[in-house]
C-alpha positions as CSV (number, residue, x, y, z in Angstrom):
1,X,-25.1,-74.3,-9.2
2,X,-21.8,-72.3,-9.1
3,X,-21.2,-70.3,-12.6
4,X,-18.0,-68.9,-10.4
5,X,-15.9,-68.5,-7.7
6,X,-13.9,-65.3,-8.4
7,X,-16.6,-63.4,-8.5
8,X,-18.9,-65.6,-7.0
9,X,-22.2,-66.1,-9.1
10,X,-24.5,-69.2,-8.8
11,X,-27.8,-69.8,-9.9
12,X,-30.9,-71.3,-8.3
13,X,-33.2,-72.6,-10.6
14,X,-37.1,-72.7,-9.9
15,X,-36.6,-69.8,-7.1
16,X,-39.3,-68.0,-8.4
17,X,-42.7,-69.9,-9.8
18,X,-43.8,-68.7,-13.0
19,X,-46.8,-67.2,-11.3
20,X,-44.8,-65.1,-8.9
21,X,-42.4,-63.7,-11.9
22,X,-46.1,-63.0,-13.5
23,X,-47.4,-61.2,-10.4
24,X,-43.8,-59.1,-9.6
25,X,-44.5,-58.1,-13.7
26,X,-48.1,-57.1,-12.8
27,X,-47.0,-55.4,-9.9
28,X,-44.4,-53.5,-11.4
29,X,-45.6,-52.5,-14.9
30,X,-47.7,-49.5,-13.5
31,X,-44.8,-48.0,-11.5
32,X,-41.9,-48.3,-14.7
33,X,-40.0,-44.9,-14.6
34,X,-37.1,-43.5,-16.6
35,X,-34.5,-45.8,-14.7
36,X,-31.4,-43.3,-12.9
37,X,-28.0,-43.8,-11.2
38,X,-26.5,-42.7,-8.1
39,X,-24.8,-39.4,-8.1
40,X,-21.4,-39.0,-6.4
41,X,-21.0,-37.0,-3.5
42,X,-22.0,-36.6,0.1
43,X,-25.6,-35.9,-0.7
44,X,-28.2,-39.2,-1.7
45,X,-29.2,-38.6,-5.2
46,X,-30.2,-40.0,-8.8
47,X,-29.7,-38.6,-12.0
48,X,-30.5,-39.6,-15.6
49,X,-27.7,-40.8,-17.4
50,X,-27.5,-42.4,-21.0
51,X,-25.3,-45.1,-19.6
52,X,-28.8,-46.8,-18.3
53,X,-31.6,-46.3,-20.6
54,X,-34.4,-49.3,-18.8
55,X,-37.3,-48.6,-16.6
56,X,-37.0,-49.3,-13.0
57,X,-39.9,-50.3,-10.6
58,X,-39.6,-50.2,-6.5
59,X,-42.1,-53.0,-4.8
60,X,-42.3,-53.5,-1.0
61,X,-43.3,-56.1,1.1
62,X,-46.5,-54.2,1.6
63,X,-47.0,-55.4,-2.2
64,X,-48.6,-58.6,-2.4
65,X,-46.7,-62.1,-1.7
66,X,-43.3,-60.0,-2.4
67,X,-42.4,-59.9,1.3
68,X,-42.6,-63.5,1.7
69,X,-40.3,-63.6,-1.6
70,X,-38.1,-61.3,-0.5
71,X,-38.1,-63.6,2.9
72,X,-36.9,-66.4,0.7
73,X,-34.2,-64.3,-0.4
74,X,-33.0,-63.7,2.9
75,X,-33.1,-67.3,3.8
76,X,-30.8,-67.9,0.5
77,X,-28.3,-65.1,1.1
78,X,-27.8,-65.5,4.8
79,X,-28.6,-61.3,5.2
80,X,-31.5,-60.2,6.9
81,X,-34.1,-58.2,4.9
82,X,-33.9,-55.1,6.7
83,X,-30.6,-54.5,5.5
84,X,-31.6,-54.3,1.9
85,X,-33.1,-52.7,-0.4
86,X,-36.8,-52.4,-1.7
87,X,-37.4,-55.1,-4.7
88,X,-36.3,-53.4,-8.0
89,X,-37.6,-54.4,-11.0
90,X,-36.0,-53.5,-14.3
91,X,-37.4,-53.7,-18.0
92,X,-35.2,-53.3,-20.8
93,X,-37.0,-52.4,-24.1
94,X,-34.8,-53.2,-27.3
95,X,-31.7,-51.6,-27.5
96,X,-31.9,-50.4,-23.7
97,X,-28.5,-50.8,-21.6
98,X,-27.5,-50.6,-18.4
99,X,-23.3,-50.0,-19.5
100,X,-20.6,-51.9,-16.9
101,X,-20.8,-51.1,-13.7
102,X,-20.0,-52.2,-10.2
103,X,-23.1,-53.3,-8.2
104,X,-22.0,-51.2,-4.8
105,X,-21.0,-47.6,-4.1
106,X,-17.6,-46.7,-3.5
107,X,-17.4,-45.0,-0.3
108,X,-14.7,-42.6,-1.7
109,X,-17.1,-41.8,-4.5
110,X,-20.5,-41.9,-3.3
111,X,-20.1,-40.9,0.0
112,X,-23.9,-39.7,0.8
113,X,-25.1,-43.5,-0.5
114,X,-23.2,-45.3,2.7
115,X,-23.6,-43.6,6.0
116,X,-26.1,-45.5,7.3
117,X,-25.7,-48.9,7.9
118,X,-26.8,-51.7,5.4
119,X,-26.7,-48.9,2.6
120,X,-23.7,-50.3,0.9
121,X,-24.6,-52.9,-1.6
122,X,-23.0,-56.7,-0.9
123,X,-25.0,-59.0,-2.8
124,X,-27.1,-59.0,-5.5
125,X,-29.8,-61.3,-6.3
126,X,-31.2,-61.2,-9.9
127,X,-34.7,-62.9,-11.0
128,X,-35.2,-63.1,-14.5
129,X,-39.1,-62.7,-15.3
130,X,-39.0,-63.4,-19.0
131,X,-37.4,-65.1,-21.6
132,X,-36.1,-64.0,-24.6
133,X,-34.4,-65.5,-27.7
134,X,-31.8,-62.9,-27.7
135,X,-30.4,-60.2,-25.5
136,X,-31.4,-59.4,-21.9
137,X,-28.0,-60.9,-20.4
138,X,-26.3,-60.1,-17.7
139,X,-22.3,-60.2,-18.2
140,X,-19.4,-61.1,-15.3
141,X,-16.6,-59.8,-17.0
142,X,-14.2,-61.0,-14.2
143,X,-16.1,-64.6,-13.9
144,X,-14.2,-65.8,-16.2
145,X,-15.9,-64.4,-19.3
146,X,-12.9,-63.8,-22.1
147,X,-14.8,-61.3,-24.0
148,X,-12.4,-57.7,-24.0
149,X,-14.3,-55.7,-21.0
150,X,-15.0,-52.0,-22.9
151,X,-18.5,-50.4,-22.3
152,X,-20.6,-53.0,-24.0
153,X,-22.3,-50.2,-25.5
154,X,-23.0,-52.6,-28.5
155,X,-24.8,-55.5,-26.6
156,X,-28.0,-55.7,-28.3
């Protein structure tokens, strides 16, 4: 269903089984490290930054059934795999953030994150693994969401 068209955000229910979201968990809870952001400049690298506080997990399609997930994907988006990134998987403990950012480089900015091609992000796909009775959202402040934008430093 489309949530909107300015950005555009839809969601696919039932993409994932609730046995593959158990297995990408499994896969991933071994491999949690101190989640980072992309530093500007010509050079590729991360750096700690308060402004994202989760865990962060890379899985391949050498991992288990996540290349024929990450297949699916493709098939979704219309974008061959090869031009994306490795599956990363994100935990957020309670009162963990990850503060408002764009989900791409800015080639003025980050110059050393786009030289090659397919390093520039496009699309973003999002499974969510877990429920929980509060928290854990994601927010489009331009997809028609009429909360103030600021840092949401306070989402809990």
């Amino acid at each position: 269903s489309t949530l909107s068209d300015h950005p555009r955000v839809f969601r696919v229910e039932g993409f994932l089984s609730a046995s593959e979201a158990h297995m990408i968990r499994g896969l991933a809870e071994s491999r949690m490290e101190p989640s980072t952001i992309a530093e500007e400049g010509d050079d590729v690298k991360n750096g700690k930054h308060n402004a994202r506080t989760s865990s962060t997990a890379w899985l391949t399609d050498k991992d288990s059934s996540v290349g024929g997930i990450r297949q699916r994907v493709a098939d979704l988006v219309k974008v061959p795999m090869h031009l994306a990134e490795d599956m990363q998987v994100l935990h957020y403990a309670v009162g963990q953030r990850y503060l408002s950012h764009h989900d791409y480089f800015d080639p003025s900015i980050y110059r050393g994150f786009v030289k090659a091609p397919g390093q520039n992000r496009f699309i973003t796909v999002f499974f969510y693994l877990s429920d929980v009775e509060e928290g854990g959202e994601t927010v489009f402040p331009f997809a028609g969401d009429d909360r103030p934008v600021n840092d949401f430093s306070d989402c809990k």
